[in-house]
C-alpha positions, 0 to 999 in steps of 0.5 A: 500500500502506498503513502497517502496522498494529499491535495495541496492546499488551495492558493485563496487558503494560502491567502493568494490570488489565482486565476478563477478559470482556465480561460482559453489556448492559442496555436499559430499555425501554417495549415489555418484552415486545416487547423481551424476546421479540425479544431471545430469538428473535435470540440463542436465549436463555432467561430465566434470571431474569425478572419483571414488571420485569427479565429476564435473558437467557443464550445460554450458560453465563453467567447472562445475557448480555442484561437488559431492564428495564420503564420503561413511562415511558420516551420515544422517543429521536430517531435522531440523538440520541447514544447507543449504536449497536449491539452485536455477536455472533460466530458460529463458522462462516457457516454457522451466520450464515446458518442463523441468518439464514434462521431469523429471515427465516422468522419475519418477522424481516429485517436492516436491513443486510447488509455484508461489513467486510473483517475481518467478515461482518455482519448488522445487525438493529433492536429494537423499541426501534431499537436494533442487533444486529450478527450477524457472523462473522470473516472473518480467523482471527486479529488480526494477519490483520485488520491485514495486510489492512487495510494491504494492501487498499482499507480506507482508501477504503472502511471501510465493507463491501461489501452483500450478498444473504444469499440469493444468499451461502446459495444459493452456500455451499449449492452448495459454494462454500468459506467462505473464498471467500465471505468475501472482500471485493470491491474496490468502489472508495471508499465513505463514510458517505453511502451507508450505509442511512438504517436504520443512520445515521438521516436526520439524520445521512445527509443531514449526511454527503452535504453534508460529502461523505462 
C-alpha cells in the first residue's frame, strides 16, 4: 500500500490570488484552415470571431475557448523538440466520450491513443499541426477519490493507463454494462514510458526511454 496522498492546499487558503478559470489556448499555425476546421469538428465549436488571420473558437458560453492564428511562415517543429504536449477536455458522462468518439471515427477522424489513467478515461487525438487533444472523462467523482486510489492501487508501477478498444468499451456500455464498471482500471502489472505509442512520445524520445529502461 502506498503513502497517502494529499491535495495541496488551495492558493485563496494560502491567502493568494489565482486565476478563477482556465480561460482559453492559442496555436499559430501554417495549415489555418486545416487547423481551424479540425479544431471545430473535435470540440463542436463555432467561430465566434474569425478572419483571414485569427479565429476564435467557443464550445460554450465563453467567447472562445480555442484561437488559431495564420503564420503561413511558420516551420515544422521536430517531435522531440520541447514544447507543449497536449491539452485536455472533460466530458460529463462516457457516454457522451464515446458518442463523441464514434462521431469523429465516422468522419475519418481516429485517436492516436486510447488509455484508461486510473483517475481518467482518455482519448488522445493529433492536429494537423501534431499537436494533442486529450478527450477524457473522470473516472473518480471527486479529488480526494483520485488520491485514495492512487495510494491504494498499482499507480506507482504503472502511471501510465491501461489501452483500450473504444469499440469493444461502446459495444459493452451499449449492452448495459454500468459506467462505473467500465471505468475501472485493470491491474496490468508495471508499465513505463517505453511502451507508450511512438504517436504520443515521438521516436526520439521512445527509443531514449527503452535504453534508460523505462
Amino acid at each position: 500500500m502506498n503513502q497517502a496522498l494529499t491535495l495541496p492546499e488551495p492558493a485563496k487558503a494560502r491567502g493568494r490570488v489565482a486565476p478563477a478559470q482556465l480561460a482559453h489556448i492559442v496555436f499559430k499555425t501554417p495549415r489555418f484552415k486545416a487547423m481551424v476546421n479540425w479544431w471545430c469538428t473535435v470540440l463542436e465549436a463555432k467561430p465566434a470571431m474569425a478572419n483571414d488571420d485569427l479565429a476564435f473558437l467557443t464550445y460554450d458560453e465563453e467567447h472562445h475557448r480555442v484561437a488559431i492564428v495564420n503564420m503561413p511562415a511558420l516551420l515544422p517543429r521536430p517531435g522531440f523538440m520541447r514544447g507543449l504536449d497536449h491539452v485536455a477536455f472533460t466530458y460529463a458522462s462516457l457516454s457522451d466520450l464515446l458518442a463523441t468518439w464514434e462521431r469523429l471515427k465516422e468522419l475519418g477522424i481516429e485517436p492516436v491513443w486510447c488509455t484508461n489513467h486510473g483517475p481518467t478515461t482518455s482519448l488522445y487525438y493529433a492536429d494537423p499541426d501534431g499537436n494533442k487533444a486529450e478527450l477524457q472523462i473522470d473516472n473518480f467523482d471527486t479529488p480526494e477519490d483520485v488520491l485514495a486510489w492512487a495510494a491504494n492501487s498499482d499507480f506507482a508501477s504503472n502511471p501510465i493507463g491501461v489501452d483500450f478498444d473504444p469499440a469493444d468499451l461502446n459495444r459493452r456500455l451499449e449492452a448495459g454494462e454500468p459506467e462505473a464498471s467500465l471505468k475501472e482500471r485493470p491491474v496490468i502489472g508495471p508499465r513505463g514510458l517505453a511502451s507508450v505509442p511512438r504517436s504520443i512520445t515521438g521516436s526520439v524520445h521512445k527509443l531514449l526511454a527503452r535504453l534508460a529502461g523505462r
